[in-house]
LOTORFI-433637 format. One record per residue (C-alpha): y, x, z; residue in one letter. Coordinates in steps of 0.05 Angstrom, whole numbers. Layout:
<recs>
      c2      c1      c3  rest
       Y       X       Z     A
...
</recs>
This chain:
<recs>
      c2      c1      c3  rest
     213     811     606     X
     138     827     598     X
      88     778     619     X
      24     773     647     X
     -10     798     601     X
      29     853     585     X
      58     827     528     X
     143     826     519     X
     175     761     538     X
     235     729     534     X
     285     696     584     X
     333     656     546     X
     392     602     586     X
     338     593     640     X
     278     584     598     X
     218     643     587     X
     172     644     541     X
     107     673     556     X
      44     688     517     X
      -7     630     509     X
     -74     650     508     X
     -98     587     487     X
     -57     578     432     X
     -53     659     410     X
      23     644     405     X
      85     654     455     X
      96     587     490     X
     169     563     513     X
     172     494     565     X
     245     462     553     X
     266     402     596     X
     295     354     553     X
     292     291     602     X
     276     263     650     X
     226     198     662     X
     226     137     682     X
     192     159     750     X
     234     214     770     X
     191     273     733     X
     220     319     687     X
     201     319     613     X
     187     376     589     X
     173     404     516     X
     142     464     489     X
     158     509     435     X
     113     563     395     X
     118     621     359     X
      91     694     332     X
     147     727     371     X
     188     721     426     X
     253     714     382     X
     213     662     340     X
     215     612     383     X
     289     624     409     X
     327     581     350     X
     285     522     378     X
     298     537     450     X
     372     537     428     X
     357     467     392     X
     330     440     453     X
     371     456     499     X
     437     435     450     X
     403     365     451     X
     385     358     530     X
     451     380     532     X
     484     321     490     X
     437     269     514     X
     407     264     448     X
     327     240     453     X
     273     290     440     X
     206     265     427     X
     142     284     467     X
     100     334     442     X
      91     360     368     X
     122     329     314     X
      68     293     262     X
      53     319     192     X
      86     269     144     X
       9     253     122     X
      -6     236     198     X
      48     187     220     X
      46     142     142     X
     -24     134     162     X
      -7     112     245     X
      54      73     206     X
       4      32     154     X
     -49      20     212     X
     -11      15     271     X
      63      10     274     X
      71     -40     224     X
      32     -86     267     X
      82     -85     321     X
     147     -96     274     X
     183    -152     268     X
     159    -180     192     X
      97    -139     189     X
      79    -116     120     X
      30    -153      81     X
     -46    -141      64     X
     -37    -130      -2     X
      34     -92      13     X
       1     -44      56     X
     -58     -32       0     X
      -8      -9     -42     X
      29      29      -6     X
     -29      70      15     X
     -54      76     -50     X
      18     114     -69     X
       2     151      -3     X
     -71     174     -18     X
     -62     186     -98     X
      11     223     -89     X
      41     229     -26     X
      -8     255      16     X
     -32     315     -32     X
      43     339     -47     X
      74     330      19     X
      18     307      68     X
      12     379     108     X
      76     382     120     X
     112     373     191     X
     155     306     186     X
     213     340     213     X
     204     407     159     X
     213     352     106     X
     271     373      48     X
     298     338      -8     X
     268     401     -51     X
     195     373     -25     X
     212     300     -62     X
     249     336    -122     X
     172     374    -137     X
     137     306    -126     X
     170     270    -164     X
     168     320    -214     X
      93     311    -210     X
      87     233    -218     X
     145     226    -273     X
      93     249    -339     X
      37     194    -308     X
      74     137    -281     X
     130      88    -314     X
     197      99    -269     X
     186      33    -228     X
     128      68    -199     X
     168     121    -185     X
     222      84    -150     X
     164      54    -110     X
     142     112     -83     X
     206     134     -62     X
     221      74     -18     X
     155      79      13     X
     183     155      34     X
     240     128      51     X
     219      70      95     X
     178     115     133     X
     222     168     147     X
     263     112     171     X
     211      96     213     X
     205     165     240     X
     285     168     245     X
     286     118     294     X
     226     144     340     X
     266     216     342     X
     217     249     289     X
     267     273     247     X
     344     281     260     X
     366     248     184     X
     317     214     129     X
     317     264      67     X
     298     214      20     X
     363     160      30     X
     396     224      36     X
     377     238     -46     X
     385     177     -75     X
     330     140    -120     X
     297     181    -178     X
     328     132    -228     X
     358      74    -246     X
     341      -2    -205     X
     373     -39    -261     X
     316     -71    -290     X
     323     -87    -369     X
     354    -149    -379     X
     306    -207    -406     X
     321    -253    -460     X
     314    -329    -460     X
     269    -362    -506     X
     301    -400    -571     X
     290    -466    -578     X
     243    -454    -625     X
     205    -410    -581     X
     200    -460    -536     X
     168    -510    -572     X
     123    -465    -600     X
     103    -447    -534     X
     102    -519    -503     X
      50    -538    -559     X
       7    -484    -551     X
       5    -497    -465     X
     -16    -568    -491     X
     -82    -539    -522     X
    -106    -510    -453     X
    -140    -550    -407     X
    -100    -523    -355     X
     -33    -537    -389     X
       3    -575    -328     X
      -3    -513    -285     X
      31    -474    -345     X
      82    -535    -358     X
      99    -538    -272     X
     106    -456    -281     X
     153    -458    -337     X
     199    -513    -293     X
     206    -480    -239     X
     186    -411    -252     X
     128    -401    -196     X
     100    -327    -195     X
      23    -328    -213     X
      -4    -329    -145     X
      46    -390    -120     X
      23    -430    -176     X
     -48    -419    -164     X
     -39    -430     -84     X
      -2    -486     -97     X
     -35    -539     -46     X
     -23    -617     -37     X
       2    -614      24     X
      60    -583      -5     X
      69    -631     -57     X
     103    -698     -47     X
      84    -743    -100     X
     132    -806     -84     X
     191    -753     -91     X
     163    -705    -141     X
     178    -647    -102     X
     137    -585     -82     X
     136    -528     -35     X
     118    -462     -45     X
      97    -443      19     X
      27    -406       1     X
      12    -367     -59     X
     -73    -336     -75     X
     -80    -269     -77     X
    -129    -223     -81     X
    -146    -168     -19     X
    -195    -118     -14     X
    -260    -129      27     X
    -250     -88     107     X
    -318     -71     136     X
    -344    -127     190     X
    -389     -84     213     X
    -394     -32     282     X
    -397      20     248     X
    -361      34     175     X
    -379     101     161     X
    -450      92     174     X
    -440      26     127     X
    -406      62      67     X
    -456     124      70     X
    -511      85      37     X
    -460      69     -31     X
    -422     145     -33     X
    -429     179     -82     X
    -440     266     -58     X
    -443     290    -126     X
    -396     293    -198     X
    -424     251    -250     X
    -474     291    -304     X
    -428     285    -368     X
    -452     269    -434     X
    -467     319    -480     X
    -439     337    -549     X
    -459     367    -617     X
    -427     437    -619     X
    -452     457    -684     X
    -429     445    -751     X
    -478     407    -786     X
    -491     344    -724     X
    -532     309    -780     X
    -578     360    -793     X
    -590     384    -707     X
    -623     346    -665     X
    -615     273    -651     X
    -602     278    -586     X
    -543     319    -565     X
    -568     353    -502     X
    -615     390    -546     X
    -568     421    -597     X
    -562     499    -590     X
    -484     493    -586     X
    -481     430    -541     X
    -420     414    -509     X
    -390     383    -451     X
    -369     319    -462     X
    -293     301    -419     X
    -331     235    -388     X
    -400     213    -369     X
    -449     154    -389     X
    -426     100    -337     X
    -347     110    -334     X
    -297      93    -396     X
    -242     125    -361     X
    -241     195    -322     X
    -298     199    -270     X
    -271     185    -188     X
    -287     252    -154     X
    -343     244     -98     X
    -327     205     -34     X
    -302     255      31     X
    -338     268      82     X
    -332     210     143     X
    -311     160      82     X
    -307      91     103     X
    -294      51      42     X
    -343       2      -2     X
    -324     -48      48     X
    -340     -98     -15     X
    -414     -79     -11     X
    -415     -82      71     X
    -469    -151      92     X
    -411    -163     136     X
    -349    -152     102     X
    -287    -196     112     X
    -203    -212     105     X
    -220    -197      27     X
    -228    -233     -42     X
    -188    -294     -59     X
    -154    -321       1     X
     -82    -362      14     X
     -21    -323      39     X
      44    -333      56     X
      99    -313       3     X
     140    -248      23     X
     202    -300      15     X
     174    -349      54     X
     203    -361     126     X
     171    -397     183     X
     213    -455     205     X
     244    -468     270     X
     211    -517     311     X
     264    -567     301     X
     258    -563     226     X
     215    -606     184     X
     189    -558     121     X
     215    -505      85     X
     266    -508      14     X
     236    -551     -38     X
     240    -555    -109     X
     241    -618    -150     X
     205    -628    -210     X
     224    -661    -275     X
     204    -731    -274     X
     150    -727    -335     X
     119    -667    -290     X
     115    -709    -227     X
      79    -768    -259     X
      31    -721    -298     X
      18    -692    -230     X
       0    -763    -202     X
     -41    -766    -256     X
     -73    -699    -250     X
     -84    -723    -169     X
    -124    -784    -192     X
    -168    -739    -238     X
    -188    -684    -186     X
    -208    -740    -129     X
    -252    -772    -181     X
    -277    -703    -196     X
    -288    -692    -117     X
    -323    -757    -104     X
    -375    -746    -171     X
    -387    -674    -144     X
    -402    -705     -66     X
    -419    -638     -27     X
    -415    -592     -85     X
    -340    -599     -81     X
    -314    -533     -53     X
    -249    -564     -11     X
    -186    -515     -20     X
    -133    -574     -23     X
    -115    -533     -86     X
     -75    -564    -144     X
     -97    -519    -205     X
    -175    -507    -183     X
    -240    -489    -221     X
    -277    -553    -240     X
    -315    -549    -164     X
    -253    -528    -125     X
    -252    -459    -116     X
    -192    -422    -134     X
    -173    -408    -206     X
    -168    -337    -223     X
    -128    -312    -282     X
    -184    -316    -326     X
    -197    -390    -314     X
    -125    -414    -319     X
</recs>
């Protein structure tokens, strides 16, 4: 049927599609629901052609038909809804993910995901798309990385699944690129041990090593470790913080403004090299041999140089006046569950009892540290501390 334009159209169960002039594409208006208030939900469909855009039609309509739920408007690119996911959505979920949790998982996104897959429509998504990534990461990353990455797909097209994004999730569809079985991990000897035991007795720090190999702490529990969640009279502790490290987020009104005066616009100069034969005999300095070269790196950066910052970046939040939510701060462990009001504290772990008198000991030590230092003393409540109370990084323990 031709339209208003003059241009064919088509008439297909009930629904025409007519020529948009907006979008330079025939347009298609399916109703799919209805809403809450009575109204009629209705979706459109695009295409070059009149018979483009009549497989979707037929999709449509095949759903409305089988009550199945469509979701409004267009679907997201897969780069689009990880990034609403990591910022928003995650927020609203039951156990939202952690600071550093979602740092990493947008790290995966920005340095693979996003430049392989990223364009593409969430619901165009095939298990051919995740074969050619991980193609791509298998020659630079060990295979745990790789199974990372594919959970992170996988949790988010779960995400997706249940919003009515996509009708099935490709990636728990193909399986994990590899193997979970981690490689199995011998105990020390006896020998070992003792070797080991004397050399922790040599540190300064070697009850925070002796406490980790007891009860086998990961680094950041051992280094959150507070006294409130140490009973001395019983010996028993509670790991119910751990330190870790987050990046810096801007405190100020306006980040992109912030991080514009520490981008960088332009590639770093690299160095130059002697091209010619005889380097002894040229010039001293390479930029002014005849057969220079390009050296692969530049003067500030031991690795590969980090391409220039995009336009509208908003990172360097490390250098914003007001940064904040970054550096060394106390979190809760991802195994760590809040307790019921009726309950009293969470599972704790007994110590040895040569541990839990060294620890009194330790106790007595600090508060006569504390009371020498007067206001000096940085208060953290933390067990293993620097010798003014901040927290110990890895390099001081």
């Amino acid at each position: 049927m031709p339209s208003k334009t003059g241009r064919p159209g088509l008439s297909f169960r009930g629904v025409s599609a007519t020529w948009s002039e907006k979008r330079q594409r025939y347009e298609g208006k399916v109703t799919v629901a209805k809403r809450p208030d009575g109204t009629y939900d209705r979706k459109s469909v695009y295409g070059k052609t009149p018979d483009a855009i009549k497989a979707e039609i037929r999709e449509l309509q095949e759903k409305a038909d089988k009550k199945i739920p469509v979701a409004p408007g267009r679907k997201p690119t897969v780069k689009k809804f990880f990034l609403q996911w990591l910022t928003e959505i995650h927020l609203t979920l039951e156990r939202p993910l952690a600071p550093r949790t979602v740092d990493g998982y947008m790290s995966a996104c920005t340095t693979w995901i996003f430049p392989a897959i990223g364009d593409i429509v969430i619901d165009d998504l095939t298990i051919q798309h995740l074969d050619a990534l991980y193609a791509k990461i298998r020659p630079h990353r060990a295979s745990t990385y790789l199974l990372k990455v594919h959970a992170i797909i996988r949790r988010g097209l779960g995400l997706a699944m249940a919003r009515d994004l996509v009708a099935r999730n490709v990636a728990e569809i193909r399986g994990n690129p590899g193997s979970t079985k981690g490689r199995r991990r011998r105990p020390l000897t006896v020998e070992q041990a003792r070797s080991l035991v004397v050399a922790i007795e040599k540190r300064p720090t070697a009850l925070r090593w002796k406490i980790g190999l007891a009860i086998g702490p990961r680094q950041g529990e051992a280094l959150g470790l507070t006294w409130p969640c140490v009973h001395l009279d019983s010996g028993a502790i509670a790991k119910d913080w751990q330190l870790q490290r987050l990046r810096w987020r801007h405190g100020c009104d306006d980040p992109e403004a912030c991080a514009a005066q520490f981008c960088r616009r332009e590639k770093c100069q690299p160095n130059w090299l002697h091209g010619c034969a005889q380097p002894g005999r040229c010039y001293q300095q390479p930029f002014r041999c005849p057969a220079r070269v390009r050296g692969d790196r530049c003067r500030l950066h031991r690795r590969p140089c980090p391409e220039p910052c995009p336009p509208g970046c908003t990172r360097h939040a490390a250098r914003c006046p007001q940064r904040k939510d970054g550096g060394l701060v106390l979190t809760r462990p991802k195994t760590w569950l809040e307790p019921e009001d009726d309950e009293v504290a969470t599972d704790l772990v007994v110590l040895p009892a040569t541990l839990a008198k060294e620890l009194r000991t330790h106790k007595s030590r600090q508060d006569a540290v504390k009371k020498a230092l007067g206001k000096e003393w940085q208060g953290n409540d933390l067990v293993f501390c620097q010798p003014d109370g901040r927290p110990s990084t890895l390099a001081s323990t």
